[in-house]
C-alpha positions as CSV (number, residue, x, y, z in Angstrom):
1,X,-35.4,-19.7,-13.0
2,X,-34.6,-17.2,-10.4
3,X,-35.4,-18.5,-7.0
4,X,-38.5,-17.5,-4.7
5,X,-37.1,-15.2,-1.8
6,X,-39.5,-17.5,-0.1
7,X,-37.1,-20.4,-0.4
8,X,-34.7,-18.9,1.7
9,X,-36.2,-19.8,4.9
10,X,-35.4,-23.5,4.6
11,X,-32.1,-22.9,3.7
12,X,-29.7,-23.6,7.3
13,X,-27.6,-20.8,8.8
14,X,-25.4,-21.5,11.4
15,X,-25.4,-18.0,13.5
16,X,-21.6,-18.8,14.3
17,X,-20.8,-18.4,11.2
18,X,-22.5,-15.2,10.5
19,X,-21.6,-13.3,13.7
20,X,-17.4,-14.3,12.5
21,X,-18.4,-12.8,8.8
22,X,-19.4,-9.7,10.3
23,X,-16.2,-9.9,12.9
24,X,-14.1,-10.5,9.7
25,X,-15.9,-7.3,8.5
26,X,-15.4,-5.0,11.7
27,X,-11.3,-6.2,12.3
28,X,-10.4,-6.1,8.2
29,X,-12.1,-2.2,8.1
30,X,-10.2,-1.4,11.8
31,X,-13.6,-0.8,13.8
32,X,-11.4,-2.1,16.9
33,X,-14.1,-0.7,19.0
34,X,-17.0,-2.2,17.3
35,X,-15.1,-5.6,17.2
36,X,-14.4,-5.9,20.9
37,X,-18.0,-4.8,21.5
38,X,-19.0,-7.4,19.0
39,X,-17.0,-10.2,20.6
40,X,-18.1,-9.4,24.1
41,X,-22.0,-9.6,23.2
42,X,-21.2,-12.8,20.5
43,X,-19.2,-14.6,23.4
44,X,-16.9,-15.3,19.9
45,X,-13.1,-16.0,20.2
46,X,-10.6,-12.8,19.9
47,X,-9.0,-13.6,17.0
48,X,-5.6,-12.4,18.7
49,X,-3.7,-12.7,14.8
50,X,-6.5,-10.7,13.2
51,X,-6.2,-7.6,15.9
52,X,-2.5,-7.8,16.1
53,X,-1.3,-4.0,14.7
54,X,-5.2,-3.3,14.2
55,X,-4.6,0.2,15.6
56,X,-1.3,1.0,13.4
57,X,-3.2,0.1,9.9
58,X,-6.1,2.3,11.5
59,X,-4.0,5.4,11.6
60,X,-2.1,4.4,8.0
61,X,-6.3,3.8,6.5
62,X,-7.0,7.4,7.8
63,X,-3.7,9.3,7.0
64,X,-3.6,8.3,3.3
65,X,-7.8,8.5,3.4
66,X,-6.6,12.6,4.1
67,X,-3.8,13.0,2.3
68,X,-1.2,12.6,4.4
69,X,0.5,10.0,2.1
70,X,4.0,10.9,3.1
71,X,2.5,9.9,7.4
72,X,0.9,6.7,6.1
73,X,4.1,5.3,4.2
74,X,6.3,6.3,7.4
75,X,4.2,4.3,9.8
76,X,4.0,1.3,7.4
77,X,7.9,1.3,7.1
78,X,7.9,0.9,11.0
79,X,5.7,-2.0,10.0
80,X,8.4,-3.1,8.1
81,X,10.6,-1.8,5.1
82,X,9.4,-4.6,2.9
83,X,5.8,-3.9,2.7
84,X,5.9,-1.0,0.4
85,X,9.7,-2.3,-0.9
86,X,8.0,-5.1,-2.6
87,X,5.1,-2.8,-3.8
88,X,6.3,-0.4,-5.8
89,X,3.0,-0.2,-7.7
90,X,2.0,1.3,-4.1
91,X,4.4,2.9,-3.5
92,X,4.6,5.3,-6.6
93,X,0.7,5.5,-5.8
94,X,1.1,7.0,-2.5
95,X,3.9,9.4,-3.1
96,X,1.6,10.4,-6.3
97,X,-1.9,11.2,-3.5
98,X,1.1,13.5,-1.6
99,X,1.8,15.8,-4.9
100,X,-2.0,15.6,-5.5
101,X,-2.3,16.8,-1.9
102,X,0.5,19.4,-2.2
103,X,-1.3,21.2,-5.9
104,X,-4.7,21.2,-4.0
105,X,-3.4,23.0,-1.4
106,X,-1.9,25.4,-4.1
107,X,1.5,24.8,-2.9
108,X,2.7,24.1,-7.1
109,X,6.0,25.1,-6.4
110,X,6.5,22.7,-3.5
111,X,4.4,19.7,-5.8
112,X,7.0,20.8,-8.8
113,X,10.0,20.3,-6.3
114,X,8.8,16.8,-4.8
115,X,7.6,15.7,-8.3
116,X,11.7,16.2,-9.8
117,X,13.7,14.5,-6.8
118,X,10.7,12.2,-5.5
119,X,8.4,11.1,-8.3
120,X,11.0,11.6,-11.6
121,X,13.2,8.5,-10.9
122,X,10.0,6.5,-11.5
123,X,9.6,7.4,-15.4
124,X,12.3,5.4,-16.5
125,X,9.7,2.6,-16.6
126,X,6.8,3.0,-18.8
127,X,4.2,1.8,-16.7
128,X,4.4,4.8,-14.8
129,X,4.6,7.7,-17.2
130,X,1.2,7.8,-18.5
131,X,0.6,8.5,-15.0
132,X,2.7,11.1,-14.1
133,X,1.9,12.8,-17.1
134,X,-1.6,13.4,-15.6
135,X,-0.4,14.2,-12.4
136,X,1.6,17.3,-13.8
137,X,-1.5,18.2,-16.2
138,X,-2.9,19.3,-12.9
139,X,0.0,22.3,-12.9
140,X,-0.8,23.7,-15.8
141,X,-4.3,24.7,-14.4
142,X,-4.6,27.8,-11.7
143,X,-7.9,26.0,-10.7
144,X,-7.0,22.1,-10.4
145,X,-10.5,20.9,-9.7
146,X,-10.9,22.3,-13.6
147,X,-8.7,20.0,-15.2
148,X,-9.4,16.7,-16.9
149,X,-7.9,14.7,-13.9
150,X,-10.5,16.5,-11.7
151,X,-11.2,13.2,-10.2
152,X,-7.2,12.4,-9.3
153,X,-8.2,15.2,-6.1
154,X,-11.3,13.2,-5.1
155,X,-11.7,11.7,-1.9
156,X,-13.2,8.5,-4.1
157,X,-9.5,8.9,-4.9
158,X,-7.7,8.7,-1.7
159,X,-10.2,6.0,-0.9
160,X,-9.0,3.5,-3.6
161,X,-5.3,3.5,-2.4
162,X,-6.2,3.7,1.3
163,X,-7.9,0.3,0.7
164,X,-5.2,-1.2,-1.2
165,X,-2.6,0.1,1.0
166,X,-4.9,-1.8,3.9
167,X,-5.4,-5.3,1.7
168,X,-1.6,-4.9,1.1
169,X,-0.3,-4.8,5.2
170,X,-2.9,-7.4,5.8
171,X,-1.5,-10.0,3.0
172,X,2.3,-8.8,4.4
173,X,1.2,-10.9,7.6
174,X,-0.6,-13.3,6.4
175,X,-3.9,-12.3,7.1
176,X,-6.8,-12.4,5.2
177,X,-6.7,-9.1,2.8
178,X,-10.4,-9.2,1.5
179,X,-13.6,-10.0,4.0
180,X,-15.7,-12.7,4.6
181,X,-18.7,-11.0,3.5
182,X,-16.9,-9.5,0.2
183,X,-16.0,-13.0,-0.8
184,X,-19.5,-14.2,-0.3
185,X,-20.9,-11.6,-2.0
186,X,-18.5,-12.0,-5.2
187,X,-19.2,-15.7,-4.9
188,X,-22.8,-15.1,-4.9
189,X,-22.8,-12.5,-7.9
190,X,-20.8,-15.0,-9.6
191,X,-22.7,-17.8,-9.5
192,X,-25.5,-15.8,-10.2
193,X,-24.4,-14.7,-13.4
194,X,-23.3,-18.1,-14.7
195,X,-26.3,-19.2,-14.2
196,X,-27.7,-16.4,-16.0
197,X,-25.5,-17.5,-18.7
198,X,-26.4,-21.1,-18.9
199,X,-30.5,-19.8,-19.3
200,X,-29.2,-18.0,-22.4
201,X,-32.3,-15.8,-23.8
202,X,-34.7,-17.7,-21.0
203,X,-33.0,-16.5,-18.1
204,X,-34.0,-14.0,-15.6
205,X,-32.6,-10.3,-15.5
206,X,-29.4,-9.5,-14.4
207,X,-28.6,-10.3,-10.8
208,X,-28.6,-7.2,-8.7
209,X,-27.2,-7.0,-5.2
210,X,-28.7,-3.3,-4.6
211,X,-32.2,-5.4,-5.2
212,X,-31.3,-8.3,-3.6
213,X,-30.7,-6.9,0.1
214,X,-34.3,-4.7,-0.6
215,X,-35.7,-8.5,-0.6
């Protein structure tokens, strides 16, 4: 049976722990501000390891969040070469959001151009030509935002590899590359639906989270 809300209240939280998941939260997402404002009223530790080239993945986040994929994979080599030597996956991705960026700007001679000396090399693995195959279906449209890959010029988009890009520096240094709170919450949805499982046809509906924080 699902549990009563009620229950909650005589389940033990230690504050400490909560006020680090929501540090964990403000350092992984580069709210640098937020975090030493959070630490000073907390009286927490500052997690020196955590902030350590906070401001440097802040300005890579928000370059390839715009579209200025070519800006975010300089600073990251300055990082270090390896980072996005050892992802190629990632790599291919973020030269891929700076063609997007150059046929939504309606600069298709310039996209053409980068797409034979830049993104070409990378179709001699399979893996990769499906997607270039939709990145030069955008071409062939005068309106881009027309096409069947519509979405590949979405800011949901940029979003996705912005994150992974992130997750991907952080892991490079050891660091933790998903939050406290997004562990919890997978861990929690998880449980949830084994449980679910185990009821078979008695069991409650599906967990929710989006109902879950209404409670």
């Amino acid at each position: 049976m699902d549990v009563d809300p009620r229950q909650y209240d005589n389940i033990a939280i230690n504050e400490k722990d909560v006020s680090n998941i929501v540090l964990s939260y403000l350092i992984h997402n580069c709210f640098e501000e937020s975090a030493e404002s959070f630490i000073a009223s907390t009286g927490l530790k500052r997690p020196t390891d955590y902030l350590d080239n906070m401001e440097k993945r802040k300005k890579i986040f928000h370059y390839a969040l715009e579209g200025n994929a070519l800006k975010a994979i300089e600073l990251t080599e300055q990082l270090s070469p390896e980072i996005l030597e050892k992802n190629t996956d990632l790599l291919f991705d973020l030269l891929s959001l700076h063609f997007v960026e150059l046929v939504r700007t309606r600069k298709c001679t310039e996209a053409l151009e980068f797409a034979q000396t830049k993104l070409s090399p990378f179709g001699k693995e399979g893996k990769y030509m499906e997607k270039l195959e939709d990145f030069m279906a955008l071409l062939a449209y005068k309106e881009p935002e027309d096409s069947p890959m519509f979405h590949l010029l979405s800011l949901e988009y940029r979003q996705q590899f912005a994150d992974s890009l992130n997750r991907t520096i952080l892991a490079y240094f050891n660091l933790p590359n998903y939050t406290a709170m997004e562990r919890l919450v997978q861990q929690a949805t998880a449980v949830r639906q084994c449980l679910n499982e185990e009821a078979g046809k008695d069991a409650p509906r599906l967990f929710s989270l989006k109902e879950f924080i209404k409670m």
